[in-house]
ROZA-56118 format. One record per residue (C-alpha): residue in one letter; x, y, z. Coordinates in steps of 0.25 Angstrom, whole numbers, plus 5000, padded with zeros to 4 digits. Layout:
N
<'A' <X Y Z>>
...
This chain:
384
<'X' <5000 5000 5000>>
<'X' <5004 5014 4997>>
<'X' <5000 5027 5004>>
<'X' <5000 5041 5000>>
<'X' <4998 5049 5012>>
<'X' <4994 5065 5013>>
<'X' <4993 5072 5026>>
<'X' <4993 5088 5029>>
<'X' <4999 5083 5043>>
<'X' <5009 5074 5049>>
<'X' <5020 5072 5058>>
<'X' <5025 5080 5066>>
<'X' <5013 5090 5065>>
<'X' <5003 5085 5077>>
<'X' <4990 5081 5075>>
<'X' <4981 5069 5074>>
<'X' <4981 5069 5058>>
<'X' <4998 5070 5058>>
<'X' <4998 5059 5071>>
<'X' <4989 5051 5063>>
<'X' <4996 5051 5048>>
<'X' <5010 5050 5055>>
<'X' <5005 5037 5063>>
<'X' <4998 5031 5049>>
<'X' <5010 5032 5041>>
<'X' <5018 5025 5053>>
<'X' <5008 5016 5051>>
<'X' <5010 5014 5036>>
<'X' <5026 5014 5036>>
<'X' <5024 5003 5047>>
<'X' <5014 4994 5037>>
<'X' <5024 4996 5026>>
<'X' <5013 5003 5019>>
<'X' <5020 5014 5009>>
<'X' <5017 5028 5010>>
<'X' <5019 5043 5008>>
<'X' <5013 5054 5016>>
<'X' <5014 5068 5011>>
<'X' <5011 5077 5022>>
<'X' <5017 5093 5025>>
<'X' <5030 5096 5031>>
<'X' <5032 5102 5045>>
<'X' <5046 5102 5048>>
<'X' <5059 5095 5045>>
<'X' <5061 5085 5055>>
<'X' <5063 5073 5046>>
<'X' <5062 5063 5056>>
<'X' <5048 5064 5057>>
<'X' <5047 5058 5042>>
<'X' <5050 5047 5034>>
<'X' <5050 5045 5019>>
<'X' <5036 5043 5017>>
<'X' <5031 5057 5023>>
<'X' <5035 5069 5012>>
<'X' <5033 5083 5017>>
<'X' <5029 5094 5011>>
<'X' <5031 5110 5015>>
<'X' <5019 5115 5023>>
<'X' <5013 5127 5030>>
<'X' <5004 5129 5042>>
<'X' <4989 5127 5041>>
<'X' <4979 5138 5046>>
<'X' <4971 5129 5054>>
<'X' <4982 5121 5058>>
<'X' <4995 5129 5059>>
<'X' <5001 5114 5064>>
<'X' <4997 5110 5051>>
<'X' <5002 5111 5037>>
<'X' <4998 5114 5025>>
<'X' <5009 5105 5015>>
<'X' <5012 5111 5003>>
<'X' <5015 5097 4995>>
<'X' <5027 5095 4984>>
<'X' <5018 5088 4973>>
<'X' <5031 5082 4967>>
<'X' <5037 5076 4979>>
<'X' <5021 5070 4981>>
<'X' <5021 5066 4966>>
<'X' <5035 5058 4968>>
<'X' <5031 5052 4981>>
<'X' <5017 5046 4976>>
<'X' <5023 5043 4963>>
<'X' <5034 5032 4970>>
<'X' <5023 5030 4982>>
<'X' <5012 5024 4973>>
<'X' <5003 5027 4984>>
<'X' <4990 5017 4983>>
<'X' <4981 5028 4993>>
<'X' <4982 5039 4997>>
<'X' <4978 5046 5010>>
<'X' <4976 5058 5013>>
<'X' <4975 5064 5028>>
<'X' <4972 5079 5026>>
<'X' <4965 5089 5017>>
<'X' <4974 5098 5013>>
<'X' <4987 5101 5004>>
<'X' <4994 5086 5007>>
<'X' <4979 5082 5005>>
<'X' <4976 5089 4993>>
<'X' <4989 5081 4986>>
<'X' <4986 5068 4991>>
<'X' <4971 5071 4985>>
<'X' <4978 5076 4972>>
<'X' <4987 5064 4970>>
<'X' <4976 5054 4974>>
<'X' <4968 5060 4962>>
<'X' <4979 5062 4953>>
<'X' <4987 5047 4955>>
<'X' <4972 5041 4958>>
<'X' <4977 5034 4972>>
<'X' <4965 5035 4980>>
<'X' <4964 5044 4991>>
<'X' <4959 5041 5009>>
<'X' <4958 5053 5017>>
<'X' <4958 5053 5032>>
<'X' <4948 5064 5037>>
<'X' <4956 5069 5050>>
<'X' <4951 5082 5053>>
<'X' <4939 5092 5056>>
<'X' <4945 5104 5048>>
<'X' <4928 5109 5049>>
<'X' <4928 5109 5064>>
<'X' <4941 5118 5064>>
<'X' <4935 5128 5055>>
<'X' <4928 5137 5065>>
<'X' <4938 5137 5075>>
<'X' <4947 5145 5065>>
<'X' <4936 5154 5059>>
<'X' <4934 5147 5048>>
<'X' <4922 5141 5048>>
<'X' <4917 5147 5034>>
<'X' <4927 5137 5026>>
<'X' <4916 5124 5032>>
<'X' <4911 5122 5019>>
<'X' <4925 5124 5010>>
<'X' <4931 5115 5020>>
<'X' <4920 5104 5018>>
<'X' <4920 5105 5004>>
<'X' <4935 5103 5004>>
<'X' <4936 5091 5011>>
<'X' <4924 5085 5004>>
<'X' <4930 5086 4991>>
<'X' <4944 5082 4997>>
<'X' <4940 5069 5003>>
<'X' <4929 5067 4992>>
<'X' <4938 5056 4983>>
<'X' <4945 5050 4998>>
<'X' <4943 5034 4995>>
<'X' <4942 5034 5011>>
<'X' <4941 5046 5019>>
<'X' <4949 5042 5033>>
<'X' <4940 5048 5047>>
<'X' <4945 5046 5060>>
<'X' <4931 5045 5066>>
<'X' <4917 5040 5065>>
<'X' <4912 5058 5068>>
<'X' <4921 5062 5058>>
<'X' <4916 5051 5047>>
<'X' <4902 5056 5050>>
<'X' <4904 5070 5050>>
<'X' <4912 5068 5037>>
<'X' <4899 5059 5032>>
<'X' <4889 5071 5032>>
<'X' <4899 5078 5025>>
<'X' <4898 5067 5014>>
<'X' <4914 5062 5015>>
<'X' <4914 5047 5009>>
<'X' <4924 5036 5010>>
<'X' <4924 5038 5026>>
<'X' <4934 5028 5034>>
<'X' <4935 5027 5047>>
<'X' <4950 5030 5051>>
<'X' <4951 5031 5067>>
<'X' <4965 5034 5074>>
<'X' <4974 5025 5083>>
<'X' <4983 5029 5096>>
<'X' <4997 5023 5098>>
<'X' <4993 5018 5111>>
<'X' <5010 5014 5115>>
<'X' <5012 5029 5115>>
<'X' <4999 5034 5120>>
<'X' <4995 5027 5134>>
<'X' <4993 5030 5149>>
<'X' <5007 5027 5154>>
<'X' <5015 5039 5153>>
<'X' <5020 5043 5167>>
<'X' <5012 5058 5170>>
<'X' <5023 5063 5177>>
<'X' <5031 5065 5167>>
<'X' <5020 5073 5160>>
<'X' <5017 5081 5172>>
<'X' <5030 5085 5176>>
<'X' <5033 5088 5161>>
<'X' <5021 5099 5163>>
<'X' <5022 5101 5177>>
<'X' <5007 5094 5179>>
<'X' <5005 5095 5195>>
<'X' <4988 5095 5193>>
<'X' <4981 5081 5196>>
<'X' <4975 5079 5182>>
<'X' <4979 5084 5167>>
<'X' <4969 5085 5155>>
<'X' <4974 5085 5143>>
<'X' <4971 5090 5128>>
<'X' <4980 5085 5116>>
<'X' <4979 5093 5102>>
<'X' <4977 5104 5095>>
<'X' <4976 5120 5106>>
<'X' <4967 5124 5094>>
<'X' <4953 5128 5094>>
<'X' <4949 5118 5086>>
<'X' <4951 5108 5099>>
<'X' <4940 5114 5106>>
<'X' <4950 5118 5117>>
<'X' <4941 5130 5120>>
<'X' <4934 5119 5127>>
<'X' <4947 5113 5133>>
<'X' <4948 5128 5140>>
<'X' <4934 5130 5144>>
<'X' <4937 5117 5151>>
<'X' <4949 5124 5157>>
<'X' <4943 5136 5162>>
<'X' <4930 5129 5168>>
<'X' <4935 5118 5174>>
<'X' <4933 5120 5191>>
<'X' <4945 5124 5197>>
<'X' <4948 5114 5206>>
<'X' <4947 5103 5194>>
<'X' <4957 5114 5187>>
<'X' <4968 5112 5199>>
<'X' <4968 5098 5198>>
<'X' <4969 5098 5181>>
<'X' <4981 5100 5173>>
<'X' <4978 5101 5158>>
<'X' <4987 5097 5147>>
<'X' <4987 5104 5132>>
<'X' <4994 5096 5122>>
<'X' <4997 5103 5107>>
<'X' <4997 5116 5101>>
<'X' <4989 5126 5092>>
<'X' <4983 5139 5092>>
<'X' <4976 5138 5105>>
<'X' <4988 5138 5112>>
<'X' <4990 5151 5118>>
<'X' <4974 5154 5121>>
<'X' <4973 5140 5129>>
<'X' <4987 5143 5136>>
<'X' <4984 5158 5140>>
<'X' <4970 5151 5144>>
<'X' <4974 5141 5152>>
<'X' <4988 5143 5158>>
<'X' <4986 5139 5171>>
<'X' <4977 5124 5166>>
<'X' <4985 5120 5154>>
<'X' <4999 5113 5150>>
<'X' <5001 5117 5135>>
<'X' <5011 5105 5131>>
<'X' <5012 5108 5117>>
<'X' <5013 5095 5106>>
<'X' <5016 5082 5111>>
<'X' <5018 5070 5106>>
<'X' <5025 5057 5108>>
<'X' <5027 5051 5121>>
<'X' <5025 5066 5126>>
<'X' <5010 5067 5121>>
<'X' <5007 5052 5126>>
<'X' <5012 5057 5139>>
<'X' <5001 5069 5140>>
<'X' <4990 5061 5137>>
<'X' <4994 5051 5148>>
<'X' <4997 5060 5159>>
<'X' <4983 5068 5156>>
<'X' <4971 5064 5165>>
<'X' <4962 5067 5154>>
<'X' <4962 5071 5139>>
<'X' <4952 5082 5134>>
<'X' <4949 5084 5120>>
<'X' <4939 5095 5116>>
<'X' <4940 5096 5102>>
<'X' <4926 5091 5092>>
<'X' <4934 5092 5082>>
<'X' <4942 5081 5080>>
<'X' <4940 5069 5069>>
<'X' <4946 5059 5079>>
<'X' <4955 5063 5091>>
<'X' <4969 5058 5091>>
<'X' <4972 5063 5105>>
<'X' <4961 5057 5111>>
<'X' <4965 5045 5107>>
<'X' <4980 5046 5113>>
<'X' <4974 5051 5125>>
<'X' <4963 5038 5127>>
<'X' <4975 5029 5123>>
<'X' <4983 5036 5136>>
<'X' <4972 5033 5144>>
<'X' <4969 5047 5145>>
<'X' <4952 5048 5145>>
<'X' <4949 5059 5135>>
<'X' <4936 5069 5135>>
<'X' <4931 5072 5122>>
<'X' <4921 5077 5113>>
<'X' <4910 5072 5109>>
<'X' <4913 5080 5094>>
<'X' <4922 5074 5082>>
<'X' <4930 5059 5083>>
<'X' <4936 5060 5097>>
<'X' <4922 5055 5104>>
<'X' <4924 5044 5096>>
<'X' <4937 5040 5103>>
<'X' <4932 5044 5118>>
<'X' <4921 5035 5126>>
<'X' <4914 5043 5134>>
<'X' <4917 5039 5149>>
<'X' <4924 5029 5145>>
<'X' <4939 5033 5139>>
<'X' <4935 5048 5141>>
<'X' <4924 5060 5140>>
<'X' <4917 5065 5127>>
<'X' <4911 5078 5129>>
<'X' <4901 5087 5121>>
<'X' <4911 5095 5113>>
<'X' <4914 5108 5114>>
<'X' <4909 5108 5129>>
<'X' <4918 5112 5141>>
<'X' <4910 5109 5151>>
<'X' <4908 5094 5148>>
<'X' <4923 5093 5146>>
<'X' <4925 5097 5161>>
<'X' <4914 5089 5165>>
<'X' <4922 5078 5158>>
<'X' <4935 5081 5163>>
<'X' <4929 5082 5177>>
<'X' <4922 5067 5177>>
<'X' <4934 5062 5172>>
<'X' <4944 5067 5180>>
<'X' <4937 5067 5194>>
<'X' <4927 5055 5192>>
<'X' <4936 5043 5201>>
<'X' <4943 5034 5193>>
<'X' <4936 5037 5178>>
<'X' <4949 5044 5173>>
<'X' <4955 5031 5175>>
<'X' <4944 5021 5169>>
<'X' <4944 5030 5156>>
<'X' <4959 5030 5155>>
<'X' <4958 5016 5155>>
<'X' <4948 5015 5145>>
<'X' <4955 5026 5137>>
<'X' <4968 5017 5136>>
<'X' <4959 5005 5132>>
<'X' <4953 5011 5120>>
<'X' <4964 5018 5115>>
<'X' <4973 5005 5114>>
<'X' <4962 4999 5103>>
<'X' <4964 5011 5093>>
<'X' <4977 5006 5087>>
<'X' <4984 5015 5075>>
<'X' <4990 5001 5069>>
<'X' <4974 4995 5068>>
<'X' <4969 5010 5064>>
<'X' <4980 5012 5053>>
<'X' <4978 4997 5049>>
<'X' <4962 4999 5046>>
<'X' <4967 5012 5037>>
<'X' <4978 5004 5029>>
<'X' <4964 4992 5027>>
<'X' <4958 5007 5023>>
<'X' <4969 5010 5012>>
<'X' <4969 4996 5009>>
<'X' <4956 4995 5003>>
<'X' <4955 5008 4996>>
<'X' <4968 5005 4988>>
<'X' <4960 4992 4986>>
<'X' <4947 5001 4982>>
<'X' <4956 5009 4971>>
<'X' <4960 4997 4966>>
<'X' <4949 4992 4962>>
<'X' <4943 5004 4956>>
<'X' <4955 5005 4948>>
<'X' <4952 4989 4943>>
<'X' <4939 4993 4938>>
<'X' <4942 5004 4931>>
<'X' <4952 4999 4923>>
<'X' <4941 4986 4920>>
């Protein structure tokens, strides 16, 4: 089998889409599977790459500033497919990288996947920009319109991609690596790392933008009775535009870490009594994930794919979004009901060990498999 791989993110940028294609094409190099992925440049630490991955110059996203807009060499593409041969090709984003895999898809007729992996609609409005809806809609319609499969990471974002008349929708869920991500990390070394004297630390993993919900996350913060406040440490873990208003905010509550990753991030989410995770915006919720798989019980919304993941009183909350009070309400039963943390935590850990990245990517390669077969077929009868 040979893959064509496009992304408009990857390693090191980090975010689910990046963590997730970097992990695939592990996955792929492992199972001797040939492959190329084209993906933007961000800096020139070569170690971070291998053959397989060609990087082109890039610049700086509006809505993402983290990410890039790649400005792709078409010759370099053109040489790379001509010696790859690629069977499929999968693309992983909309855009510039996107736009060439589509382009050679049509212009070599290798069929094409798409993995859906991001609400760019629900961002819209945070940035004032609520007027492009339609254009946005439109785009993506026509991109994905000839996708052999279009890739979803949950059953809420195949529906709400239904009613807006996608086809070829494929269930494509994400894994944790659950030998870096569990309960085990010693807490005192990520307490005196950050001088955490408090009794409990909540945490939040991802994006300080508003997109996040984190409005909710400081409402929680400001409401939250004072004598629960002494007793609670929270935990910030990323960057983005957010930054400054949330630390000028909350000084005196919050531990702004900046990225982590590795052993460093797996540490965080060990050492935290709780994982709190606003956002209704989300397709799936990697961090979630990492967090149950630490056996850290996670509260939720009930909006986009992370209710999928959560069972309510079981492995964590799920809250109406968008609703502060019912956070703290949440974060009050867990953390002061005798003994529930625990039970949760255990159950957390239990679920998280059956989402396997090996089984995931396994099902996708059985994916690729039979539309390569599909394309071969079609291609017989034609030429009958």
């Amino acid at each position: 089998m040979r893959i064509a791989l496009f992304s408009d993110t990857f390693t090191p940028q980090v975010n689910g889409v990046s963590k997730t294609m970097n992990r695939l094409v592990h996955y792929l190099g492992k199972e001797k599977i040939d492959y190329d992925i084209f993906v933007p440049e961000l800096n020139d630490d070569e170690s971070l790459f291998n053959g397989n991955v060609h990087r082109f110059a890039s610049l700086p996203f509006i809505l993402y500033p983290e990410c890039r807009i790649a400005l792709p060499n078409v010759l370099t593409i053109r040489q790379r497919l001509h010696a790859l041969q690629p069977e499929l090709i999968h693309i992983a984003t909309p855009f510039n990288m996107g736009l060439c895999g589509l382009h050679y898809s049509n212009k070599y007729h290798v069929p094409f996947v798409a993995s859906y992996h991001t609400h760019f609609d629900h961002y819209l409005h945070y940035y004032k920009l609520g007027f492009m809806l339609p254009w946005i809609w439109k785009y993506q319609q026509w991109f994905h319109r000839d996708a052999k499969r279009v890739f979803v990471p949950s059953k809420e974002t195949m529906s709400h991609l239904e009613k807006k008349g996608f086809q070829h929708l494929s269930l494509w869920q994400r894994g944790v690596d659950c030998d870096l991500f569990h309960p085990n990390y010693d807490p005192k070394y990520f307490r005196q790392k950050y001088s955490i004297n408090k009794k409990y630390i909540l945490l939040y993993v991802g994006r300080l933008a508003p997109e996040k919900d984190l409005h909710i996350l400081s409402e929680v913060i400001s409401n939250m009775p004072s004598h629960q406040k002494e007793l609670i440490q929270w935990v910030f873990v990323g960057e983005g535009p957010m930054k400054d208003e949330l630390k000028e905010k909350h000084r005196d509550d919050v531990i702004f870490t900046g990225y982590l990753d590795g052993e460093e991030l797996a540490s965080a989410y060990s050492s935290a009594d709780l994982f709190v995770f606003p956002s209704t915006s989300e397709t799936f919720g990697n961090v979630v994930l990492e967090s149950l798989a630490s056996g850290t019980p996670a509260i939720v919304s009930n909006s986009g794919g992370v209710k999928e993941i959560v069972t309510n009183g079981e492995t964590g909350m799920i809250c109406p979004g968008k609703k502060a009070d019912a956070f703290l309400k949440s974060i009050t039963t867990i953390l002061f009901t005798q003994d529930l943390n625990k039970k949760m935590s255990l159950k957390a850990r239990a679920y998280a060990k059956t989402q396997s990245w090996n089984h995931i990517f396994s099902n996708l390669v059985s994916e690729y498999e039979q539309v390569i077969y599909e394309n071969e077929q079609r291609s017989n009868r034609i030429a009958q």
